[in-house]
C-alpha positions in Angstrom: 104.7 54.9 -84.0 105.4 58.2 -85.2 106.2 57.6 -88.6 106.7 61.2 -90.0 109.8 61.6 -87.3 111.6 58.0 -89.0 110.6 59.5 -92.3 112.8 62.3 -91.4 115.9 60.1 -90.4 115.4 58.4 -93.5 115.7 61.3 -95.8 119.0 62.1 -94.4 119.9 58.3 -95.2 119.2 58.4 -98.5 121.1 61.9 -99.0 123.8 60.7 -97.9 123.8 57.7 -99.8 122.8 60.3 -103.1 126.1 62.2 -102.4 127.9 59.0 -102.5 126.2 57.9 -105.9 127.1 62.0 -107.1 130.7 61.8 -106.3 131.5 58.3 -107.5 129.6 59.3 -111.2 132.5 61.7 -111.3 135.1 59.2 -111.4 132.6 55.9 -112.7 134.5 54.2 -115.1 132.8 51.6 -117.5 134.9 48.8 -116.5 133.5 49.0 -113.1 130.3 47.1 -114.7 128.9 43.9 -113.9 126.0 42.1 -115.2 123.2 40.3 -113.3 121.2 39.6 -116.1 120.3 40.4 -119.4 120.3 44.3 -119.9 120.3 44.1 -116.0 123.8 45.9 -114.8 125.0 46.6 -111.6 128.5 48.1 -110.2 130.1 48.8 -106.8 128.2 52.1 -106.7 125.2 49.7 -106.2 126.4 47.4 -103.8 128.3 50.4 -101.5 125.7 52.5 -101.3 123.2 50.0 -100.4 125.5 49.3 -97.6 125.7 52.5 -96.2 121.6 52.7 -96.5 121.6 49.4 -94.2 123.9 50.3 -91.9 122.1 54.0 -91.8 118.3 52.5 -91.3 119.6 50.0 -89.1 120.0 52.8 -86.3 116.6 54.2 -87.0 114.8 50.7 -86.5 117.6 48.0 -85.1 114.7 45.2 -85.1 113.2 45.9 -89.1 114.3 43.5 -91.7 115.9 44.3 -95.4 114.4 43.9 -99.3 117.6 44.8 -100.8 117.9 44.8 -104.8 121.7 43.6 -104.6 121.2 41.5 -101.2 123.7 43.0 -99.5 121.6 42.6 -96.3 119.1 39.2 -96.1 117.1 39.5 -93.1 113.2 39.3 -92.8 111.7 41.4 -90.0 108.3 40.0 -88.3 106.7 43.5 -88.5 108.7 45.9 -90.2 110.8 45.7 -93.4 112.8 48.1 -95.2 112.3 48.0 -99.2 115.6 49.3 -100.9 116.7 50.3 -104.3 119.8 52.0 -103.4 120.4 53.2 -107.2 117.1 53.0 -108.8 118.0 53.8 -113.2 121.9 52.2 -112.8 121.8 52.2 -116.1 121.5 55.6 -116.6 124.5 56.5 -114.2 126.4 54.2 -115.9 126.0 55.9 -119.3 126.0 59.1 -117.8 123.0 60.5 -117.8 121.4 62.3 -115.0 118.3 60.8 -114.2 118.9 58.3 -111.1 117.3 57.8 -107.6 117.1 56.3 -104.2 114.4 54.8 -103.2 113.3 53.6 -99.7 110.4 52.6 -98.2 109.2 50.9 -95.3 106.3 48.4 -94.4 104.7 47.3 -91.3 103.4 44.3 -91.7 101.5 44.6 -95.3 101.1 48.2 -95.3 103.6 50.5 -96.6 104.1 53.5 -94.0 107.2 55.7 -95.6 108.6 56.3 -98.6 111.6 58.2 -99.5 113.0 59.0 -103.7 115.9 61.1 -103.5 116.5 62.3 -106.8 120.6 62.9 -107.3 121.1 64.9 -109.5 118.6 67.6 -108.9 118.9 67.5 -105.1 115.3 66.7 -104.9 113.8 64.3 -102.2 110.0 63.3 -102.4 108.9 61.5 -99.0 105.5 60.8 -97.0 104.2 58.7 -94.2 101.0 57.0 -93.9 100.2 59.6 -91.9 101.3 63.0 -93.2 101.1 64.8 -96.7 104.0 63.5 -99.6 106.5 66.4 -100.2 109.3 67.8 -102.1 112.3 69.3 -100.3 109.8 69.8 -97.4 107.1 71.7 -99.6 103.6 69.4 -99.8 103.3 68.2 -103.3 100.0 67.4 -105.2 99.1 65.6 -108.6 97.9 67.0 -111.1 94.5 68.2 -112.2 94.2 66.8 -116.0 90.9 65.3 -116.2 91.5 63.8 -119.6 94.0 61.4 -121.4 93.8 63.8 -124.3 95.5 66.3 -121.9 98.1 64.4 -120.1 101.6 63.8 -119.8 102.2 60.3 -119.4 105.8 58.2 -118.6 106.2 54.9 -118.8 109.3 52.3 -118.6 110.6 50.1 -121.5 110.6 46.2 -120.8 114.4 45.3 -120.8 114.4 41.5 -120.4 111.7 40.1 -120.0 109.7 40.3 -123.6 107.0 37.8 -123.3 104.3 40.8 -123.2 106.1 42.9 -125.9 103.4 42.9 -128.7 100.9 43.9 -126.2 103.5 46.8 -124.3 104.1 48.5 -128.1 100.0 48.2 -128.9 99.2 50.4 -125.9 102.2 52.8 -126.4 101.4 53.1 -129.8 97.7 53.9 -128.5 98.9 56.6 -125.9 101.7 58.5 -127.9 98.1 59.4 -130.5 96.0 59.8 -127.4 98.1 61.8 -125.3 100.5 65.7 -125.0 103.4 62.9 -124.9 104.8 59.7 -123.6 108.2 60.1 -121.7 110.5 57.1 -120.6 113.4 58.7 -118.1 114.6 55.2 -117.2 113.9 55.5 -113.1 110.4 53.7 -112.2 111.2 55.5 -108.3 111.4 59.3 -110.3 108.7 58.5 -112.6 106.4 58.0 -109.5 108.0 60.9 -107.6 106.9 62.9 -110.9 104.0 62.0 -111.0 103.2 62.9 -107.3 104.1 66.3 -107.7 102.1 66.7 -111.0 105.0 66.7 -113.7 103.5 63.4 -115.2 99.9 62.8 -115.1 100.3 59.2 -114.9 102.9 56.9 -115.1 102.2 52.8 -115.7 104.8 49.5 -116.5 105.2 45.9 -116.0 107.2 43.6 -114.3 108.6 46.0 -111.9 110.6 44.7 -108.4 108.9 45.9 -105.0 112.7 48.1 -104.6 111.6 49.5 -108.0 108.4 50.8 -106.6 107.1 50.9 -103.0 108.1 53.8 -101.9 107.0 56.1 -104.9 103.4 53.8 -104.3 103.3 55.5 -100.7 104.4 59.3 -102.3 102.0 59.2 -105.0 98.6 57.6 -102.8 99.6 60.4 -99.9 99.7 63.5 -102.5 96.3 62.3 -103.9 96.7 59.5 -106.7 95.8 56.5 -107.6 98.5 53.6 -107.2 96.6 50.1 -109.3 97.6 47.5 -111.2 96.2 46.5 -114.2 92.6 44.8 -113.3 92.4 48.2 -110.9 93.1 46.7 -107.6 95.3 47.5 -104.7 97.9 44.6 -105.0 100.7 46.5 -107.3 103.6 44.5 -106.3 102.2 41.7 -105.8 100.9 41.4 -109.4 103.9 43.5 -110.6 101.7 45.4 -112.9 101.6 49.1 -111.7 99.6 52.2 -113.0 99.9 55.5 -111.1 97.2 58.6 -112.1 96.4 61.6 -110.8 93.2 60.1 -110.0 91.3 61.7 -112.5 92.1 59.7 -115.4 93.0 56.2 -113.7 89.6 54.6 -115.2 90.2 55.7 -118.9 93.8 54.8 -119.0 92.4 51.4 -117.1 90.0 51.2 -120.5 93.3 51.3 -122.8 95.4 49.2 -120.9 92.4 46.5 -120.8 92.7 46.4 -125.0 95.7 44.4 -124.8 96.4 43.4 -120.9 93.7 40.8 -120.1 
């Protein structure tokens, strides 16, 4: 399976979708919103453009199945399954402001083999294969080379409905923001990993993140060097839904803060 040429396809998948999501913030009017949840919104933006990724993807591999975040498309494939977030920080296009993603990725079997984040509103798309470099508008990407804490960026999402591990979640930050340059919340889990890849954050950790949310930027960030673990330091992210990406210098002492008050 060449996996770097199906990367490729996918790209143009997700940039068309992106121009989609661009044109319609133009003309996005509030009224357009519905709400799945608590603090959890969703509009026809959503639900379209996760459309056109399905019908795209279903070209590239006609037998893979679908993870879709607004189940527009409910199929389970036997070896390969596409993982979509076909607006990844809605509601930050719904306020207006420009920090919002697609995010695709693909697994075979339980291994995650591509990964797409097109950022929109800076034309930039991060992708990598199992088998190839990650990259950024087809130049390789790296993270970062901060060996400390004391010398990191760090970015992190806020928990917006689920609460239970609150006290814990505003211990740690509280830690970090003393311990670190800076903490930085942009609202997109999928451009928080993509940042991180490239070296813009150092590390990047939340909770209670959806696999849409996050496997593809998993894939970018292991194949430009980092660490992708969850919060005991193992391998199963999604599974635990506890994530914490690093540059791989610093994954064991933010693994000694996040300890303090995750056990």
């Amino acid at each position: 399976m060449q996996y770097n040429l199906i990367t490729n396809s996918v790209v143009e998948v997700a940039k068309q979708a992106g121009e989609f999501i661009r044109q319609q913030r133009k003309v996005f009017s509030p009224d357009k919103i519905e709400y799945k949840g608590l603090n959890d919104l969703v509009s026809y933006v959503d639900k379209t453009a996760e459309e056109m990724i399905v019908a795209g993807l279903e070209k590239i591999l006609p037998e893979a199945g679908f993870i879709t975040e607004e189940k527009t498309k409910i199929k389970l494939g036997e070896r390969f399954n596409w993982i979509i977030d076909p607006l990844d920080g809605t509601t930050n296009f719904i306020h207006g402001l420009p920090v919002f993603s697609v995010s695709i990725a693909l697994k075979e079997y339980d291994e995650l083999v591509v990964g797409v984040v097109y950022e929109v509103n800076q034309d930039e798309c991060f992708y990598a294969s199992k088998d190839t470099p990650a990259y950024l508008n087809g130049r390789e990407i790296r993270v970062s080379d901060n060996a400390t804490v004391s010398a990191s960026l760090l970015a992190t999402g806020f928990p917006y409905y689920d609460f239970s591990k609150q006290a814990a979640y505003i211990n740690l930050f509280t830690e970090l923001m003393k311990s670190a340059h800076g903490l930085r919340r942009l609202g997109s889990a999928a451009v928080d990993l993509a940042y991180t890849a490239c070296g813009r954050f150092d590390a990047f950790y939340e909770y209670n993140l959806n696999a849409w949310d996050v496997a593809a930027g998993i894939l970018i960030v292991r194949q430009a060097g980092g660490d992708v673990v969850n919060y005991k330091g193992g391998n199963e992210v999604m599974e635990t839904r506890e994530l914490l990406a690093t540059n791989g210098k610093i994954t064991g002492e933010l693994l000694g803060y996040i300890d303090k008050y995750f056990k």
